[in-house]
C-alpha positions in Angstrom: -5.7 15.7 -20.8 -9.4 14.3 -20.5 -7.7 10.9 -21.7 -5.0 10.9 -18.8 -7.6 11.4 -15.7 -9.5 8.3 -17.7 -6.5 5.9 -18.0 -7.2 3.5 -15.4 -3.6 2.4 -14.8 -2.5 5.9 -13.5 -5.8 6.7 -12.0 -5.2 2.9 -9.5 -1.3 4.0 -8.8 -2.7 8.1 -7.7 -5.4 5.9 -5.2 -2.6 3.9 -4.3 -0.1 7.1 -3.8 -2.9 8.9 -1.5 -3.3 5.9 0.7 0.3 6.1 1.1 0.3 9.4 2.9 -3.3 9.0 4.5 -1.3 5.8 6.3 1.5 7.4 9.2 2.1 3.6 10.2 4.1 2.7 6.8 6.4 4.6 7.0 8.1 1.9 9.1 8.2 0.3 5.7 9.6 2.8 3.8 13.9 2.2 2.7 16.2 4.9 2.9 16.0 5.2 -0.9 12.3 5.3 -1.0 9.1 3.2 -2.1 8.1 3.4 -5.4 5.2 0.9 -7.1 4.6 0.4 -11.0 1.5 -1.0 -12.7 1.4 -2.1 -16.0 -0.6 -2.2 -19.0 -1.9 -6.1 -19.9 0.7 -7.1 -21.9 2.9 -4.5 -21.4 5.7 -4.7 -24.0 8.1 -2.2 -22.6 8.9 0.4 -19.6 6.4 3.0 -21.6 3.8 0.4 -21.1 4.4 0.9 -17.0 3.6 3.3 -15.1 5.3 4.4 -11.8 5.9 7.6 -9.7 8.6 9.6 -11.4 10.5 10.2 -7.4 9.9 8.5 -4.9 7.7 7.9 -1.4 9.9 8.9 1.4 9.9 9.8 4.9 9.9 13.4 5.8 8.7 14.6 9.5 7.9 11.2 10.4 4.7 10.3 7.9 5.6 8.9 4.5 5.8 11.9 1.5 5.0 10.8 -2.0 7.3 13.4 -4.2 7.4 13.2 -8.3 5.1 12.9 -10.7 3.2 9.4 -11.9 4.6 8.3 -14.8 4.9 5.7 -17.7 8.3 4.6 -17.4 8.5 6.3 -13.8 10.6 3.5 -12.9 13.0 1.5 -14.3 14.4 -1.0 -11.7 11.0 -2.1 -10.1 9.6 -1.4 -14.1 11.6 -3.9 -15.0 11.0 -6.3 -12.4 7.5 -5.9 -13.4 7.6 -6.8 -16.7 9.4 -9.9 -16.5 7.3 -11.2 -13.7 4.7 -11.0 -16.3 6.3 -12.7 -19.1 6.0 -15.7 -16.4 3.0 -15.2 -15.5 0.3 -12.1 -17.0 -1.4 -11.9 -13.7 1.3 -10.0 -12.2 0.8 -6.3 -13.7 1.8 -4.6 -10.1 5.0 -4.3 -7.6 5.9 -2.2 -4.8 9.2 -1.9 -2.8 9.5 -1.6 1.1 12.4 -2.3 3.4 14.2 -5.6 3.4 14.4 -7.2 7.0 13.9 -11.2 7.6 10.8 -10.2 10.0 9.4 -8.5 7.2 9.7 -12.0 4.8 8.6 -13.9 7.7 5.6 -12.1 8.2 4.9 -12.5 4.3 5.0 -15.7 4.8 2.6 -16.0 7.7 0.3 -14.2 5.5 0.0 -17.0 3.3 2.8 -15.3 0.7 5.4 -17.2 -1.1 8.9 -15.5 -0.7 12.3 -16.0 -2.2 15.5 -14.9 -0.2 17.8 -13.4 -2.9 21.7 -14.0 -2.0 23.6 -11.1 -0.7 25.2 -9.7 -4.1 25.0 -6.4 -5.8 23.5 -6.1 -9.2 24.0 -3.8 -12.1 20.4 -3.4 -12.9 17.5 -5.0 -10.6 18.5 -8.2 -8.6 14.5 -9.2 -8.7 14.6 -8.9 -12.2 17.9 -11.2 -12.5 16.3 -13.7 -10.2 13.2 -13.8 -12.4 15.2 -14.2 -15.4 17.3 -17.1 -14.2 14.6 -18.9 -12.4 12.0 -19.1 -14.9 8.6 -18.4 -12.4 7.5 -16.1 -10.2 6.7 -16.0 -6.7 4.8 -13.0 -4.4 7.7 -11.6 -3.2 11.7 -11.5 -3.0 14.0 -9.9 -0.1 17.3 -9.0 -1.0 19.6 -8.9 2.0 21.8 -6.2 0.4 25.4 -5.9 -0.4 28.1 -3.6 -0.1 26.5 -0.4 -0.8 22.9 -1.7 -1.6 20.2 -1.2 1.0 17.9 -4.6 2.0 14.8 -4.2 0.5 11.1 -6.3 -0.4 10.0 -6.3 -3.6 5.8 -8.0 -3.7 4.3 -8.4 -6.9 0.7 -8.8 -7.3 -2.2 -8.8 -9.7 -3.2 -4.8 -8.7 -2.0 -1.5 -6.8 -4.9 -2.6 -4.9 -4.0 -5.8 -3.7 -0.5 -4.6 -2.9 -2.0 -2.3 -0.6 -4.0 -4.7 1.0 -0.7 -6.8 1.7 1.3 -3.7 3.0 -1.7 -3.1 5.3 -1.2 -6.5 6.5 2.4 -6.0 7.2 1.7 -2.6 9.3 1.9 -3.3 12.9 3.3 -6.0 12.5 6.8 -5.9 11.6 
């Protein structure tokens, strides 16, 4: 137990959890199937090598609710997204998703951010993940449109839990 309140990937994702529900404002940025970020071990070989919250943060009476339990391999989809992003580049260790809208991207992009529309098409495992796989490099952060049946959504990617908070707070108010 004594090692788990030491490892400092899930000790950066339960700061990152807490600021979620300290913060009323995003849950304008939260999708109807929830926000969920992963970090990941330097290196990390697999989805037991990232952590990520077991549930989901959702919206419940208006403020954002983090439910479930953090994790390694508490998240497939955005896991895998993860991982691949740092087989391109080993900086990227963190991702968080939020809601896709274009005033979301374009305020990414104000912020200095460099984003990558995905097309409109529905994916059997993680469009983000596809994209990176095809495309060979990484960028900050993708916005899929949706399809039939899939919600928009923004996926960032980013060296930390820390600096993805410090984006998201930079989106708040804003979009």
């Amino acid at each position: 137990m004594e090692s788990l309140r030491r490892d400092e990937i899930l000790q950066a994702l339960r700061l990152a959890f807490s600021w979620f529900e300290e913060h009323a404002e995003f849950v304008d940025l939260i999708p109807q199937v929830g926000t969920n970020m992963v970090y990941a071990r330097p290196g990390a070989g697999g989805l037991s090598e990232v952590a990520g919250l077991s549930g989901r943060v959702i919206q419940s009476m208006g403020r954002p609710r983090v439910c479930g339990e953090i994790v390694y391999g508490g998240s497939t989809h955005l896991g895998s997204a993860v991982l691949e992003a740092q087989r391109l580049d080993p900086r990227l260790r963190a991702a968080v998703n939020i809601r896709g809208r274009e005033r979301i991207a374009e305020v990414l992009r104000e912020m200095g951010l460099e984003v990558v529309t995905l097309p409109p098409v529905r994916s059997d495992g993680c469009p983000v993940t596809d994209h990176l796989r095809e495309a060979g490099e990484a960028r900050d952060a993708y916005y899929h449109p949706g399809a039939f049946a899939v919600e928009p959504t923004t996926t960032i990617l980013a060296e930390s839990p820390g600096r993805l908070l410090d984006i998201l707070e930079g989106l708040s108010g804003r979009v």
